[in-house]
Backbone as ProteinMPNN parsed JSONL, in Angstrom:
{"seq_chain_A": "XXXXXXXXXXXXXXXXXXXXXXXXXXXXXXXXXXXXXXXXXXXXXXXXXXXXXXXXXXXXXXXXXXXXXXXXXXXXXXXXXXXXXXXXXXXXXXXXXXXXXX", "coords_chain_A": {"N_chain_A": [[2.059, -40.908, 34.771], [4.044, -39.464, 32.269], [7.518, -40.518, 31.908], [10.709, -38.531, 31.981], [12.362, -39.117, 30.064], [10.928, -40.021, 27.993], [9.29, -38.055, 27.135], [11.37, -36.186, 26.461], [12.274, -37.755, 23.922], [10.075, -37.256, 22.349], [10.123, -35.067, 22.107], [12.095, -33.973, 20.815], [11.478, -35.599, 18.476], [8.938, -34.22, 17.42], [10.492, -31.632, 16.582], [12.229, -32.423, 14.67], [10.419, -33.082, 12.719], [9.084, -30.768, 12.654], [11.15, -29.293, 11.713], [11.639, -30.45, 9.019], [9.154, -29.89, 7.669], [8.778, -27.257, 8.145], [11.104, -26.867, 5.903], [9.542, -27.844, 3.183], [7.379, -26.279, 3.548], [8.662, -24.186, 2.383], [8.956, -24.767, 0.065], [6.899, -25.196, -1.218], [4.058, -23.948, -3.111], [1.356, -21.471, -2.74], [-1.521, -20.125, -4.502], [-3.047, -16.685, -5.067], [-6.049, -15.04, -6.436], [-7.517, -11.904, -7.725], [-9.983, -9.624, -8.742], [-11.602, -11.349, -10.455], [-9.26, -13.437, -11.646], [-8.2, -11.261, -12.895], [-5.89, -10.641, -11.673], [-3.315, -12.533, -10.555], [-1.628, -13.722, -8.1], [1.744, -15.967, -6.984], [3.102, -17.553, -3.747], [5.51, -18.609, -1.519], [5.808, -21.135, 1.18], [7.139, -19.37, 2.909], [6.035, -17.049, 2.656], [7.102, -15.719, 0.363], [7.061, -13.865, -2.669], [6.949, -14.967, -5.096], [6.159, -14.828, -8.102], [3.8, -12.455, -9.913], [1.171, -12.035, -12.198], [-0.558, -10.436, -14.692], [-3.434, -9.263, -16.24], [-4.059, -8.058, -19.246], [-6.31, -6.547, -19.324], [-6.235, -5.488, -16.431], [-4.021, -4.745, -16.13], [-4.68, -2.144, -17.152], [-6.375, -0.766, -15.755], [-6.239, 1.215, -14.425], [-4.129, 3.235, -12.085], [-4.834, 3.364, -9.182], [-6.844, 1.265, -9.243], [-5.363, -1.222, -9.584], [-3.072, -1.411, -7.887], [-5.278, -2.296, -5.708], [-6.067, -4.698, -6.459], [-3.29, -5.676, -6.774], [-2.895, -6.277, -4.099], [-5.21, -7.663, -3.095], [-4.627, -9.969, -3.938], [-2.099, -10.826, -3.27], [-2.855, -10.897, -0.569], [-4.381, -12.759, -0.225], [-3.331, -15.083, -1.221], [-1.428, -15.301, 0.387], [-3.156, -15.929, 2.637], [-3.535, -18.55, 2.391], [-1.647, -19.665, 2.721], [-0.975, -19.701, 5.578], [-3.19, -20.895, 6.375], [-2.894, -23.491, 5.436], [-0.131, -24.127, 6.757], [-1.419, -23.658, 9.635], [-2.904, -25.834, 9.899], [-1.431, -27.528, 9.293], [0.974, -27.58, 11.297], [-0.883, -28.2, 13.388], [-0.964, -30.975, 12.739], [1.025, -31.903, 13.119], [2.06, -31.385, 15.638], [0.128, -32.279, 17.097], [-2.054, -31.027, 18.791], [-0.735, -30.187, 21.189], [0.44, -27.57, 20.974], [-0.324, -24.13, 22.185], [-3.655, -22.46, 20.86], [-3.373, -20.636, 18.033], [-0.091, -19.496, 18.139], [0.976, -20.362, 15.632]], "CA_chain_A": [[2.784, -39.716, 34.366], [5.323, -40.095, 31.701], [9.221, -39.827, 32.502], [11.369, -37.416, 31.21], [13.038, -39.537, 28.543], [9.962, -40.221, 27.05], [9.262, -36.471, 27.064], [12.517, -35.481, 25.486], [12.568, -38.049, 22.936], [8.542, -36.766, 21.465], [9.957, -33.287, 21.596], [13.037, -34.188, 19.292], [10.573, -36.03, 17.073], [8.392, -32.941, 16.724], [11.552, -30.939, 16.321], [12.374, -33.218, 13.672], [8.951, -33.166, 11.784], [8.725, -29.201, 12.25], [12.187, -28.553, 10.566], [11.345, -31.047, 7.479], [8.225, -29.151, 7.103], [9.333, -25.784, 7.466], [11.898, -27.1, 4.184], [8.698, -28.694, 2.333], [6.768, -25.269, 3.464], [9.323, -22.823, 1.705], [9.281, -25.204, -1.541], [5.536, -25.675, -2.042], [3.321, -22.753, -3.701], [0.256, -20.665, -2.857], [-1.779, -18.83, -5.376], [-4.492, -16.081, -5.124], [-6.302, -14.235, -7.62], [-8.274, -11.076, -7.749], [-10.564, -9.32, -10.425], [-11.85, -12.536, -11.496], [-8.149, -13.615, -12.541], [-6.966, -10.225, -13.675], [-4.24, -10.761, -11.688], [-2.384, -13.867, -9.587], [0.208, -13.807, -7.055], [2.054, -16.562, -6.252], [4.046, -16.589, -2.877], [6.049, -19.982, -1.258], [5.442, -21.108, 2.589], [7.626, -18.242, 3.694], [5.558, -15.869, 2.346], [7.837, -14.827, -0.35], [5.95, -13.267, -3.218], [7.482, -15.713, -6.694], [5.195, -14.579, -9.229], [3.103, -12.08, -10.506], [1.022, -12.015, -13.502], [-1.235, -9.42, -14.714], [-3.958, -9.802, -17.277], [-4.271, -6.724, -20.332], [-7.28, -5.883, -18.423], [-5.723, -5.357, -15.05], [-2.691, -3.177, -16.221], [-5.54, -1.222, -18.098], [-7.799, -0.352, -14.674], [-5.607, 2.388, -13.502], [-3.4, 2.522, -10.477], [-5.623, 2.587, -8.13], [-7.563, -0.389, -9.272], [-4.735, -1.97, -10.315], [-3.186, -1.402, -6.261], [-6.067, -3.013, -4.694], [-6.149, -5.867, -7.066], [-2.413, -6.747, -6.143], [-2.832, -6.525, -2.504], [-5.724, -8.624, -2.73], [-4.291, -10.876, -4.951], [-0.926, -11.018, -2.358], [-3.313, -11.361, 0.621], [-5.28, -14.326, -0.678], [-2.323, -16.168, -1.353], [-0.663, -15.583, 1.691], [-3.95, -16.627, 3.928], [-3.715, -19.587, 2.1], [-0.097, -20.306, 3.48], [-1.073, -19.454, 6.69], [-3.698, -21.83, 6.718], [-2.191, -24.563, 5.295], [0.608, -24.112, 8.164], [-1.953, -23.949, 11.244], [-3.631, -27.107, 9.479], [-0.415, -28.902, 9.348], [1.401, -27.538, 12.438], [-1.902, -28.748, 14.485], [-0.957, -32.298, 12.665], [2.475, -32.514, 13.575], [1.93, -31.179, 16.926], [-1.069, -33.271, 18.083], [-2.388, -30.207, 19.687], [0.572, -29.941, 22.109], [1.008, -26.102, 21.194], [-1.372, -23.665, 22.455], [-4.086, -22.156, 19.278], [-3.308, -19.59, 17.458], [0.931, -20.004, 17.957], [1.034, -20.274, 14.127]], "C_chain_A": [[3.974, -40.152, 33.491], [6.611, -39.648, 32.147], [9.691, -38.874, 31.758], [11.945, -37.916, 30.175], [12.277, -39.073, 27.341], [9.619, -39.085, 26.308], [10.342, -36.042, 25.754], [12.803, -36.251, 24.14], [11.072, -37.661, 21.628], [9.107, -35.34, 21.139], [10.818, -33.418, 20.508], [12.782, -34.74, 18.258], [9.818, -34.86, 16.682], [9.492, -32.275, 16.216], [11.721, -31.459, 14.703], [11.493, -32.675, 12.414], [8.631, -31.298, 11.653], [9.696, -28.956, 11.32], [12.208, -29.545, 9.344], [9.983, -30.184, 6.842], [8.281, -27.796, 7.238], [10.212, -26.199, 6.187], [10.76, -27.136, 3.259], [7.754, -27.113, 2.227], [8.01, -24.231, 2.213], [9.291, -23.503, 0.174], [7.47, -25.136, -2.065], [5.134, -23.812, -2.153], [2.227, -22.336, -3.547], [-0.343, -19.531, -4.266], [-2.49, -18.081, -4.847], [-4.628, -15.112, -6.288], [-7.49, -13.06, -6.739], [-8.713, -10.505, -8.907], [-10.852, -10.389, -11.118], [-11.065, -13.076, -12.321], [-7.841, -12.559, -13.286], [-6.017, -10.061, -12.903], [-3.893, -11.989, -10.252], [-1.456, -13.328, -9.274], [0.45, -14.935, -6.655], [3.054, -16.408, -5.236], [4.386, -18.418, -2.881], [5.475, -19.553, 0.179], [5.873, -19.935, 2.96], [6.732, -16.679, 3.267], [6.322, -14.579, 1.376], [7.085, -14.234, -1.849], [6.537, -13.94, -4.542], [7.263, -15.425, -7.934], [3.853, -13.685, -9.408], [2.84, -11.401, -11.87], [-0.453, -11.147, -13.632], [-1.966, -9.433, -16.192], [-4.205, -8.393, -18.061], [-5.411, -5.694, -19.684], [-6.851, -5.115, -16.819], [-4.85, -4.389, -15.561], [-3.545, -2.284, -16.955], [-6.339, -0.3, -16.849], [-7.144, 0.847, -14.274], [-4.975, 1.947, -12.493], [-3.878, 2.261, -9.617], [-6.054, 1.265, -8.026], [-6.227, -1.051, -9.073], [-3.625, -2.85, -8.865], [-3.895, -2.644, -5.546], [-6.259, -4.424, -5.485], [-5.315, -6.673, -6.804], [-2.147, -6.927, -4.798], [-3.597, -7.565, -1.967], [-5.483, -9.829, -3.055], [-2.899, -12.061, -3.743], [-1.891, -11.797, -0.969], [-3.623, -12.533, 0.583], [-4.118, -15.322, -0.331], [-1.371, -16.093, -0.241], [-1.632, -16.026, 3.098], [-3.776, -18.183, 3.614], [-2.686, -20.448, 2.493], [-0.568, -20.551, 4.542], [-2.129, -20.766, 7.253], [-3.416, -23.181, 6.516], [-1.195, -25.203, 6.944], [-0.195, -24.301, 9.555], [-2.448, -24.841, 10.473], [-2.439, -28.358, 10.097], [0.712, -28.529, 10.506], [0.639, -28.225, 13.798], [-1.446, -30.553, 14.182], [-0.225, -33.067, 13.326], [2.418, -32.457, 15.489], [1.06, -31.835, 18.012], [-1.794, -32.622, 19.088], [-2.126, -29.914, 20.86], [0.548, -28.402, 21.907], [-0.362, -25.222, 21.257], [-1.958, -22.519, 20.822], [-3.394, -20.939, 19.185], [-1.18, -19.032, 17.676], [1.522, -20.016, 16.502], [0.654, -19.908, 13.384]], "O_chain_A": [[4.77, -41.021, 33.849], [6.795, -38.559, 32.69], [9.009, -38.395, 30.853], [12.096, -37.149, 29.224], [12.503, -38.361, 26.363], [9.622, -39.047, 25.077], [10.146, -35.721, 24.582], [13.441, -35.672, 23.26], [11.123, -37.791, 20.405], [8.732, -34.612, 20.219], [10.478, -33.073, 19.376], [13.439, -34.639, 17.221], [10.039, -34.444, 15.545], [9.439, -32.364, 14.99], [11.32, -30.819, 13.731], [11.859, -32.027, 11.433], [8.063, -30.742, 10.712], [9.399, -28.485, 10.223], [13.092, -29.214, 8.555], [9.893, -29.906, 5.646], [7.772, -27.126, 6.339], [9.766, -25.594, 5.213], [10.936, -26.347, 2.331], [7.417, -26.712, 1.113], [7.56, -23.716, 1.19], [9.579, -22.814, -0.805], [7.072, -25.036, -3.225], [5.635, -22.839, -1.59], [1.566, -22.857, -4.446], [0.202, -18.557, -4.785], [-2.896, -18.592, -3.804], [-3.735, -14.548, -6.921], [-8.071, -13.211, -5.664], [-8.137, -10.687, -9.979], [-10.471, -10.514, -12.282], [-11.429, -13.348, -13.465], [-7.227, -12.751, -14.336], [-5.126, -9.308, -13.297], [-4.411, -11.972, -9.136], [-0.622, -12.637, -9.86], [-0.408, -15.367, -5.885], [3.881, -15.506, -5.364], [3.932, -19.266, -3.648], [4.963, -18.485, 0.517], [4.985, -19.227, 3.435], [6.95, -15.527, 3.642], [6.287, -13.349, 1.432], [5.913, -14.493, -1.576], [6.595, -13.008, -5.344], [8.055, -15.708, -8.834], [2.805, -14.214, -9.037], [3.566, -10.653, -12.524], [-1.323, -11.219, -12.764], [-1.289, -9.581, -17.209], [-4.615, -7.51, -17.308], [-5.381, -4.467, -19.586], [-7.447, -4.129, -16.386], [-5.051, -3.193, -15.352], [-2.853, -1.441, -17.526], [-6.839, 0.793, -17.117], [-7.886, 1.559, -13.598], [-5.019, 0.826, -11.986], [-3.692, 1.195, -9.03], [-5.828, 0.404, -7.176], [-6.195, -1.521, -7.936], [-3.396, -4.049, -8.705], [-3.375, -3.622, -5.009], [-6.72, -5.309, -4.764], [-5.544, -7.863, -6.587], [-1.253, -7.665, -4.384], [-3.304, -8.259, -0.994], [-6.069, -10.768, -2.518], [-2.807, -13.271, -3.532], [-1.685, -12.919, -0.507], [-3.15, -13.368, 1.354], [-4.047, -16.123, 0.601], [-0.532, -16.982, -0.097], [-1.197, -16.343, 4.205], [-3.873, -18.999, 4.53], [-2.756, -21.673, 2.597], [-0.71, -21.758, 4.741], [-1.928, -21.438, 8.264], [-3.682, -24.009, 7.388], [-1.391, -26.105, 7.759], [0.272, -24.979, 10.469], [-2.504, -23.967, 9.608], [-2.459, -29.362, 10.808], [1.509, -29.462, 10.602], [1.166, -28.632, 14.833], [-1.531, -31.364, 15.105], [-0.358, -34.162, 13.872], [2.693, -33.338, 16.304], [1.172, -31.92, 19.235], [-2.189, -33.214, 20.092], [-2.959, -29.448, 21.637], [0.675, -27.862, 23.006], [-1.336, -25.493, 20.555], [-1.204, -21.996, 20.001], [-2.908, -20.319, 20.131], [-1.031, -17.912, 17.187], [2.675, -19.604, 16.369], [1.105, -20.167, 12.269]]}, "name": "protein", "num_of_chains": 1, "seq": "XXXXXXXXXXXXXXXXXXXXXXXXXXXXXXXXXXXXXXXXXXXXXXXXXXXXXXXXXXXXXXXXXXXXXXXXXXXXXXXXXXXXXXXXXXXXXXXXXXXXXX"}
């Protein structure tokens, strides 16, 4: 059974390794596209939305279309955070935290 040191000094290393990669998460970039690239969203780890760009075609479809194009466009690129994060939270963590947590 391990002691408690041992314990407390793995958790302040995860600690560690989570709050450098939450920093590294909010700097790196997700894209997604919809309409076959008529329109990109990029967001950062936090799920902040940085960039969108909209192709002559896309601001042409109407609102509706034009709606469901940037939602899907937003979604994409924010599953893609999401997965990134449970990829690399499972790394850091060593499967210490129970699924779905992130």
């Amino acid at each position: 059974m391990p002691n408690m040191f041992d314990m407390m000094k793995q958790a302040q290393a995860m600690q560690s390794k989570m709050k450098a990669f939450q920093d590294e998460m909010e700097q790196k970039e997700f894209t997604g596209t919809a309409g076959g690239g008529a329109v990109t969203v990029t967001v950062n780890g936090k799920h902040v939305v940085l960039k969108v760009i909209l192709t002559p075609e896309a601001a042409g479809s109407g609102p509706e279309m034009l709606q469901d194009l940037v939602k899907a466009a937003v979604n994409a690129a924010i599953d893609q955070a999401a997965e990134h994060l449970k990829v690399e939270m499972g790394r850091i963590t060593g499967g210490m935290l129970p699924p779905g947590l992130f």
